[in-house]
N, C-alpha and C positions, 0 to 999 in steps of 0.2 A: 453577384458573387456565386461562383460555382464552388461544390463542394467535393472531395473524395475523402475514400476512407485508408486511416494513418496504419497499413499492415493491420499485425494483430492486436494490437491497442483496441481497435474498431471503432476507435474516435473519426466522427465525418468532422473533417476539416476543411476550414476556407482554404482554397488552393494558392492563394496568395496568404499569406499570414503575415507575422509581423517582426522581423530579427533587430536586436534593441542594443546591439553592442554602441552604436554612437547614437540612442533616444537620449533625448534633453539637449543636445547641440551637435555641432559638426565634432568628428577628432579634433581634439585640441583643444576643445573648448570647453572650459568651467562648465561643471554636471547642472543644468537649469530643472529643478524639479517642474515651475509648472508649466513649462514649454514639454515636458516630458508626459505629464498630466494631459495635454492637449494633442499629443500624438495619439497615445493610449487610448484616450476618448472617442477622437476620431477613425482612426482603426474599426474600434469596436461599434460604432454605429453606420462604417461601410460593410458591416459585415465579415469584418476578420474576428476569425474567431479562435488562432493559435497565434500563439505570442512565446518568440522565444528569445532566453535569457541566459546569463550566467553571473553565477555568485562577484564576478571580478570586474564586471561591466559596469563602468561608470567613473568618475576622477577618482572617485574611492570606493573600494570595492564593496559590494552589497547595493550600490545607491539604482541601480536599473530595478534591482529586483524591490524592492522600501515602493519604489515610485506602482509599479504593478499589483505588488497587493493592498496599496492604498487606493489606486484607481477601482480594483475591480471589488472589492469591499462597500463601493459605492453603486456597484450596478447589479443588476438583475440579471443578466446574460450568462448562457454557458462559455464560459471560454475556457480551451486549453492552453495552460501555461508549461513549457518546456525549458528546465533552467537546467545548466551545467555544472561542472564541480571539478574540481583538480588541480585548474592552473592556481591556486593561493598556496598550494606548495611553494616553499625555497628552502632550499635548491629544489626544481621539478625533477624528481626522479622517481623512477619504480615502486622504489623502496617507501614509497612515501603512501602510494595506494593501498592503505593497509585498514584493518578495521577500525581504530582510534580516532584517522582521521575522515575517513568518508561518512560516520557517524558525525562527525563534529559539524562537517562541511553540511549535511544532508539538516540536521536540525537548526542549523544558522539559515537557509534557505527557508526552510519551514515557518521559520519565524518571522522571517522578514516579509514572505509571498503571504503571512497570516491563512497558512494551511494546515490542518494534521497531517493530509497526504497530498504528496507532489503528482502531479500529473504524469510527469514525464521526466527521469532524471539519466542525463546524459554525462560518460565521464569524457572530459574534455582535452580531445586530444590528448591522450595522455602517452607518455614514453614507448616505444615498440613493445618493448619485452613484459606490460600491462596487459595486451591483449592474448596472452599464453601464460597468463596468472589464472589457475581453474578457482583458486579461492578469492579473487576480487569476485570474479562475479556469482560464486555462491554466497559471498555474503549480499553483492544486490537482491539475489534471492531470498533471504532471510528479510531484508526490508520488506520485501513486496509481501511476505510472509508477517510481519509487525503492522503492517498497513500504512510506513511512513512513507514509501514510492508505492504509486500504483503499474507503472511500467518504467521498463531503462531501456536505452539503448548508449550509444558511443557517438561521438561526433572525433571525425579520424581526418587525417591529414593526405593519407595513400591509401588505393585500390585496396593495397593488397592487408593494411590493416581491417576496412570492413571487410575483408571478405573471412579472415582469421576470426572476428568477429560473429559474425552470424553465425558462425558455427555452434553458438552457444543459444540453446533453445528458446528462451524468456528474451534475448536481445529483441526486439521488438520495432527499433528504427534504427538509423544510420542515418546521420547527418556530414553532409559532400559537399567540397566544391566542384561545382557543377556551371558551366555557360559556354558560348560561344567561343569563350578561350581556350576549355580546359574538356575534351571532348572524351576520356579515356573511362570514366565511370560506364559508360554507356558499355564497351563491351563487355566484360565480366559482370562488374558490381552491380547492373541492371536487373542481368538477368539472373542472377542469384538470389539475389534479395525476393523478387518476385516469384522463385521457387520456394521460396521458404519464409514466406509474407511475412517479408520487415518494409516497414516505411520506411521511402526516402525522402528526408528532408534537404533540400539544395540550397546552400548559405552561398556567400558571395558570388548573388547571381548577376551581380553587374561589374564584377571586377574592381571592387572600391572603386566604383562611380565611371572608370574608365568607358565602361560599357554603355551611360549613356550620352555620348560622344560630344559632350560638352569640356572636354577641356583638351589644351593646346600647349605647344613644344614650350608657350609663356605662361603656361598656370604654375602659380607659386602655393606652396603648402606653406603650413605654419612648422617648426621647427619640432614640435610633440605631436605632428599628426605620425602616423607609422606610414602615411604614405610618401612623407619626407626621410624617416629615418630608416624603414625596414626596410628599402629595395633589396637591401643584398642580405636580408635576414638577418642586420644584427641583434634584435633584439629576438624575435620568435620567428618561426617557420616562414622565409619569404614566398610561399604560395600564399599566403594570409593580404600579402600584397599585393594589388595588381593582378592577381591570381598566377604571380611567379612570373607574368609576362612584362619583357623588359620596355620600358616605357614608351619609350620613341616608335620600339616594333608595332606597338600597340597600339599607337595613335594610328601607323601603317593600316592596319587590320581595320582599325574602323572606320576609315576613310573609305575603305574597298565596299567594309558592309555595309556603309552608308547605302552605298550603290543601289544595293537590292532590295530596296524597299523606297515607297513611293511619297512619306514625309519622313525623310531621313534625319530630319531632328526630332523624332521620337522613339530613335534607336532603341533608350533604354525599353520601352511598350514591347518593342518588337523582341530585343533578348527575352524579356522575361515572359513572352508570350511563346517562344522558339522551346525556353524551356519546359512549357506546359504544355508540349507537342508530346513528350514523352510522358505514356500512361502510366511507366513504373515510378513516376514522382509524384510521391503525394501532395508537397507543400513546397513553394517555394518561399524566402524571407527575406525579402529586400528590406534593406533598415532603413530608417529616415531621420532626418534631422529636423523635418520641420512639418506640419501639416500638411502642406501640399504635394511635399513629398508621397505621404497615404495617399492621399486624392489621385494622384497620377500611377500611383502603384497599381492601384486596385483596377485601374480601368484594363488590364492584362487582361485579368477574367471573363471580359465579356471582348477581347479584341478576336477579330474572323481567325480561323487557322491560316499558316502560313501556307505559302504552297509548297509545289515538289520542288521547284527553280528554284527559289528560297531559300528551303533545308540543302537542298544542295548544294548552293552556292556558297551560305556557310562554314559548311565540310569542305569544301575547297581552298577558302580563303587559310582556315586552320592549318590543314598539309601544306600551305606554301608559306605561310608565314610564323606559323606556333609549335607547330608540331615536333621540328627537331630539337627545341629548344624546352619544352613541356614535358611533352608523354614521358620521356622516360622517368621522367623525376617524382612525380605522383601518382 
């Protein structure tokens, strides 16, 4: 496992880490604490050493983060844990980021991860008109100042919210979707962040699964997976889907990228290794459902760089197949 360092946190982190929205089962499936325990485990003795989370993650919320400070309460290891906060709003609105409840949500976290201070507290995707609120994040500021977060940053939906973002000094990372789908962070938000050392953390780096080219115009989802029900956003943000690319195109796309690369059934190695091509990423976090899932994840880190034909040829396949339908929306 290779490591780098998370911006100004100055956390060195496994460059693969570990994102736990579907740890304990696939979407859709009853939250299994120790199938979740055994991810966790294994993670953490390949060498990941960031683990990220959110208060809402799990059949019921709080149960990803319960399973993580019960695992690591058992180990010896540094690990960085990075939990979120905000979607347990209802209704999710603005109005809601206020001090009452981000104190509420911050020591519910606290208690469950079995921390006095959180590692890394991210507010989660939260409403547009959040990120031009100057008192949300001076009160993160006062946290950092209580010693209940040790850094924050945002996990956002669009460009152009991290980059509204970063403009505020102590944000510290920016969590994106980021892969061979969704190519638009790279020109702005890359290079910003890296002016103004924020980490970038890259979440659905394999396109909910699409990315590693295992499934077909007949793969059936379960009815509570959101890769059955969100395609068109009705419940949350449909870039949270598929990374907003419409399904069938997508299967297109990956047949192409098959191509360019020499075991094409280990597409997902190769996304998540395309994504570690760029040096302003600090962490990538594929999630997994089941141990092997870790095992295969991790082998990114040590996989050869791609080539120049490669990256290229990715960036081409995107302008002919994703791009009209993508960039302008995120």
């Amino acid at each position: 496992m290779k490591y780098r360092i998370l911006g100004k946190t100055g956390f060195k982190v496994s460059e693969v880490g570990l994102g736990t929205w579907q740890v304990g089962g696939r979407w859709g499936d009853p939250f299994d604490y120790k199938n979740a325990e055994m991810i966790l485990n294994k993670a953490i003795t390949l060498g990941i050493n960031f683990i990220d989370t959110a208060d809402v993650y799990g059949e019921k919320a709080g149960q990803s983060e319960r399973s993580i400070g019960q695992v690591l309460n058992l180990r010896n290891e540094t690990v960085y844990v990075a939990t979120k906060s905000g979607r347990l709003l209802n209704p999710h609105v603005a109005e809601g980021y206020n001090e009452e409840n981000i104190r509420k949500f911050v020591d519910s976290s606290r208690k469950r991860l079995h921390v006095d201070r959180i590692d890394l507290l991210q507010l989660h995707c939260p409403p547009p008109e959040v990120y031009y609120d100057l008192e949300v994040f001076k009160l993160l500021d006062t946290l950092k100042e209580e010693d209940k977060i040790h850094h924050y940053g945002v996990s956002v939906e669009k460009v152009e919210e991290a980059l509204e973002a970063i403009k505020y000094p102590n944000v510290a990372t920016v969590q994106i979707i980021f892969n061979m789908f969704r190519l638009k962070p790279v020109e702005k938000v890359f290079k910003e962040s890296k002016k103004r050392n924020v980490g970038i953390i890259v979440r659905v780096p394999l396109a909910s699964g699409l990315l590693t080219g295992k499934f077909t115009k007949h793969t059936v989802f379960e009815k509570n997976d959101h890769r059955f029900f969100n395609r068109e956003g009705q419940a949350f943000d449909k870039g949270e889907t598929f990374s907003g690319v419409d399904y069938n195109i997508g299967l297109k796309a990956v047949k192409k990228l098959k191509e360019l690369f020499p075991e094409p059934e280990k597409l997902g190695l190769y996304a998540l290794r395309w994504i570690l091509m760029f040096d302003e990423v600090s962490c990538v976090i594929p999630g997994a459902s089941n141990v092997s899932h870790v095992e295969m994840n991790v082998k990114a880190s040590d996989l050869a760089p791609l080539t120049e034909r490669q990256m290229i040829g990715v960036e081409q396949i995107y302008n002919e197949y994703l791009r009209s339908s993508v960039h302008l929306l995120w």
